[in-house]
C-alpha positions in Angstrom: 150.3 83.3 27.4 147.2 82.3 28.9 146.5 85.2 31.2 146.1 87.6 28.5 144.9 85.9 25.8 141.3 87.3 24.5 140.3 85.0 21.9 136.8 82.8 21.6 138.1 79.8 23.3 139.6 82.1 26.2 136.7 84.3 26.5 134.2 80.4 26.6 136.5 79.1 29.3 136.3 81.9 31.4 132.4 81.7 30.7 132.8 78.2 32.2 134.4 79.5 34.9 131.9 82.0 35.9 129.5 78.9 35.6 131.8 76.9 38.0 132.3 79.9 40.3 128.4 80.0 40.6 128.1 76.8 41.3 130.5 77.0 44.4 128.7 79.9 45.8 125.7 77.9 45.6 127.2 74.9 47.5 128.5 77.5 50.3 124.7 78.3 50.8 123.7 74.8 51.2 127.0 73.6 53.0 127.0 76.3 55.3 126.7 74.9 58.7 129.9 72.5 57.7 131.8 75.5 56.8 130.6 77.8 59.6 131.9 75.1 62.3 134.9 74.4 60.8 138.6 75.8 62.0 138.8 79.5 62.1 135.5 80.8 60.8 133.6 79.8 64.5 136.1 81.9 65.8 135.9 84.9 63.7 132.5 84.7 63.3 131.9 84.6 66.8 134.1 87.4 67.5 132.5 89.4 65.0 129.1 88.7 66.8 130.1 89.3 70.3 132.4 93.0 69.5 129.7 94.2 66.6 133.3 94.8 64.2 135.7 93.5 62.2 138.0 90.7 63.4 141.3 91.7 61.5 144.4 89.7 62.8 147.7 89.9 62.2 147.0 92.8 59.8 144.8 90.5 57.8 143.4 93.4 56.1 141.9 92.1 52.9 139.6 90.1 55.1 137.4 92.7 55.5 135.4 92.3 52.4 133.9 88.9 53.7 133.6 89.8 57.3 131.6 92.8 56.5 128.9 90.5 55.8 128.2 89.2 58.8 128.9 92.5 60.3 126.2 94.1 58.6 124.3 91.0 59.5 125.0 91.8 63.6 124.0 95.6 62.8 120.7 94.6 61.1 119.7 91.9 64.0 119.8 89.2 61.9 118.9 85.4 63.8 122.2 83.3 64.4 121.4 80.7 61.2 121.1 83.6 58.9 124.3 85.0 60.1 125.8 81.8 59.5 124.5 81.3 56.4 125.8 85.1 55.1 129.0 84.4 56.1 129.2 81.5 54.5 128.5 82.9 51.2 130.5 86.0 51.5 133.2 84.4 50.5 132.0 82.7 47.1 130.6 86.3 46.4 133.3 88.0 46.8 135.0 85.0 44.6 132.2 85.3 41.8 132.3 89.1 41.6 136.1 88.8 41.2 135.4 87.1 38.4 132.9 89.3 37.0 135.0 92.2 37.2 138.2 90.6 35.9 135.6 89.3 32.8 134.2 92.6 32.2 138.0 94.0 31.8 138.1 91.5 29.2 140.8 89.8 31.3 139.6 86.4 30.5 142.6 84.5 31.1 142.4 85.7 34.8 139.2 84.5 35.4 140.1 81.0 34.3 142.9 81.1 36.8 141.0 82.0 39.2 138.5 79.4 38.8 141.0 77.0 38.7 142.3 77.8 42.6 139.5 77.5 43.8 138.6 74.2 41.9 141.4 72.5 40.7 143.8 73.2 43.0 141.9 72.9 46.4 139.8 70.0 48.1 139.1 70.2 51.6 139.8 74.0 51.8 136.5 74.5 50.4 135.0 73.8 54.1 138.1 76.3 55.6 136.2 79.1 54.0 138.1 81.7 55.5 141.2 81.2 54.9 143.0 84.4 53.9 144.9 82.9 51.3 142.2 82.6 48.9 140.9 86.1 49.6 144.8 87.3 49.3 144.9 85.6 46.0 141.3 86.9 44.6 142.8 90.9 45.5 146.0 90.2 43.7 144.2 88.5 40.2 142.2 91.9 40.5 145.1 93.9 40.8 147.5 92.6 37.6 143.6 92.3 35.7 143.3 95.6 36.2 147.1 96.6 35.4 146.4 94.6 32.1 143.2 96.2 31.5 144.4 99.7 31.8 147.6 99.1 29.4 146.1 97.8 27.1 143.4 100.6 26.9 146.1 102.9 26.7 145.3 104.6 30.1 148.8 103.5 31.8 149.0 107.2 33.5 150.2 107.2 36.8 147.1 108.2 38.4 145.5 105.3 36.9 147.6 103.1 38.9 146.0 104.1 41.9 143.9 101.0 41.9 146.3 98.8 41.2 148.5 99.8 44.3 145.1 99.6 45.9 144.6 96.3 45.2 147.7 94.9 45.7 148.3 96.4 48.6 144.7 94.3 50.2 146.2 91.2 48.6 149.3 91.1 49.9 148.0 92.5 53.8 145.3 89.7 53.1 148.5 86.6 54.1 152.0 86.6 54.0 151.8 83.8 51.3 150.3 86.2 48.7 153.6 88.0 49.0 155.4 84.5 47.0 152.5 84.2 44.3 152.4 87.7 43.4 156.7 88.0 43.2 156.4 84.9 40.8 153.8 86.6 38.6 155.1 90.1 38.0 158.6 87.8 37.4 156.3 85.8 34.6 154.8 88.9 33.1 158.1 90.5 32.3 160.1 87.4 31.2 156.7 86.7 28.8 156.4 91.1 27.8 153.3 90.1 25.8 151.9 93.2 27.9 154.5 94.0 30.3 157.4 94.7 29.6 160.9 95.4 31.2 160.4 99.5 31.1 160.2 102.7 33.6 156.7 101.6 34.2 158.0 98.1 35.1 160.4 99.9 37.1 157.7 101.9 39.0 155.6 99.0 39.5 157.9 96.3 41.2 159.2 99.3 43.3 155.5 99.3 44.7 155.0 95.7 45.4 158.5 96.0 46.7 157.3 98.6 49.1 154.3 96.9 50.2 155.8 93.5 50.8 158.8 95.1 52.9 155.8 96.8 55.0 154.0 93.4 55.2 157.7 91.5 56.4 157.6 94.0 59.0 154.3 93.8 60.4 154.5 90.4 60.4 157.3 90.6 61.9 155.5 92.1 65.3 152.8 89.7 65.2 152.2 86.6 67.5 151.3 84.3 64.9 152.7 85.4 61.6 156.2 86.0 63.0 156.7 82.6 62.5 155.8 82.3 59.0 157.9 84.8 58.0 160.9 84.2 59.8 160.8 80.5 59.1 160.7 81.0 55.5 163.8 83.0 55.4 165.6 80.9 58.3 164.6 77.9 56.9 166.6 78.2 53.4 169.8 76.7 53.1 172.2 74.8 49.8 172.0 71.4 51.9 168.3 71.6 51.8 168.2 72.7 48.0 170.2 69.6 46.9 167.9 67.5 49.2 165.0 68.8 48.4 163.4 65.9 47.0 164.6 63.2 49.6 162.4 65.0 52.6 159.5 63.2 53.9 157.7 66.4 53.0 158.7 66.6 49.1 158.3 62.3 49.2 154.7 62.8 51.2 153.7 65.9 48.4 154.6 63.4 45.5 152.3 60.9 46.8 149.7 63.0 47.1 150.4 64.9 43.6 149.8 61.3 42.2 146.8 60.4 44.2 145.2 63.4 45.1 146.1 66.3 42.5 146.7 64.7 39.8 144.9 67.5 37.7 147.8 69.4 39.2 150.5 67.4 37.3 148.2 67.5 34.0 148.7 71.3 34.1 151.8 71.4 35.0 152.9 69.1 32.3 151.1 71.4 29.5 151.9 74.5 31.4 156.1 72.9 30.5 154.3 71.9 26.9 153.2 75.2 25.9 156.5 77.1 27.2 158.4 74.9 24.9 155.6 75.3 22.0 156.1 79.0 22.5 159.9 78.7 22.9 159.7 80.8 26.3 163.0 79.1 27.8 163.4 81.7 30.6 159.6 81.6 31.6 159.8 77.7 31.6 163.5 77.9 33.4 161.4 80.2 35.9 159.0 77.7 36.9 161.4 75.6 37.4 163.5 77.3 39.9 160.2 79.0 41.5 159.2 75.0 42.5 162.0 73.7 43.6 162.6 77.1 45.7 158.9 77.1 47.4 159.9 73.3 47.9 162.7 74.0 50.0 161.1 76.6 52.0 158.3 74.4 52.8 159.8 71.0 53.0 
């Protein structure tokens, strides 16, 4: 499949990627003010300014890699538009050096997916810069890169998973979100076994992520603003809603906006059910399926 596929036309889109990666970060520079006003960042930011630390909430953790920025920033005595203008690119750094990493491990496929969250699959979110999703989702494309990398070089030891619990572990304390993306994934990888397959080390590894998203359910569990999230997701399931999934004014308004908005969306998803059937993956394309209409009953 795409996300471990090393050949030239791989390796040139994630090239393109990088390219498109770059460009963002320069747009945060010059778009910064409209980014730094917007939703949560004047709040974090101006925490960070007025306690000289880090402004975790709700066990946010992976958020520290962008708010150090700023931090530093505070530390060094650094005028307010600077400050402004360094948190604003923190983020597409730490985006762009994802994507440097993952392309250095060769992981080409990753980059490209990477570059297409932030692109394809986002509009407006570009100006909610600190949204923890997209950090979340950054940690966990470095994690299973990494994984990939290192089984592929043959250095699968234990110890060498170190990293990889590491890294999940920042993406999945980065939003409780991250937690559904990353169960779908490990899912794909083993149905597709092009490098993972359904083995001890399989074993090992989902008992890990299982482990760290229990620990994430709980905290936010405690907390004043994720407790919601959480519980509504699991209360919120139910058979009537799964056969009327798609006659909610959510699924009818998400439609719409597929058409109008995302349309790119439907593109891929439409060769995303093209290649699966090209590639006779049945179970892989049966789990999309079922992954979609799921996620659309938990948020409808």
């Amino acid at each position: 499949m795409l996300v471990n596929a090393n050949n030239k036309s791989t390796m040139l889109a994630a090239r393109l990627t990088l390219l498109a990666l770059s460009v963002l970060l320069v747009f945060s520079g010059y778009f910064y003010i409209e980014r730094m006003l917007f939703s949560d960042a004047a709040h974090i930011f101006t925490t960070i300014v007025n306690t000289k630390s880090l402004s975790i909430i709700e066990h946010r953790l992976g958020s520290f890699i962008t708010q150090m920025f700023p931090l530093l920033g505070v530390w060094l005595k650094l005028p307010l538009k600077a400050l402004l203008f360094v948190y604003s690119v923190s983020f597409n750094i730490f985006f762009l050096v994802t994507g440097l990493v993952l392309y250095r491990l060769r992981q080409y496929g990753f980059v490209v997916l990477l570059g297409l969250y932030l692109t394809a699959c986002a509009t407006e979110t570009f100006y909610w810069s600190n949204n923890e999703v997209h950090q979340g989702i950054s940690w966990m494309l470095l994690a299973f890169g990494y994984l990939f990398h290192s089984i592929e070089t043959g250095k699968n030891k234990l110890r060498k998973w170190i990293p990889f619990t590491l890294l999940i572990f920042l993406a999945l304390f980065s939003h409780p979100l991250v937690i559904i993306v990353t169960a779908y994934l490990f899912v794909f990888f083993l149905l597709d076994q092009a490098v993972l397959r359904p083995d001890r080390r399989a074993l090992t590894l989902a008992s890990v992520i299982a482990l760290i998203i229990l620990s994430k359910v709980y905290f936010s569990s405690t907390g004043f603003y994720d407790k919601g999230l959480v519980t509504g997701l699991i209360e919120s399931f139910s058979m009537e809603k799964l056969l009327g999934v798609f006659t909610t004014a959510t699924a009818k308004e998400f439609i719409k906006s597929a058409v109008q908005d995302y349309w790119q969306f439907l593109v891929f998803f439409g060769l995303g059910i093209v290649a699966t059937l090209l590639l006779r993956k049945p179970l892989i394309l049966l789990w999309m399926l079922l992954s979609m209409l799921v996620i659309s009953v938990w948020f409808a």
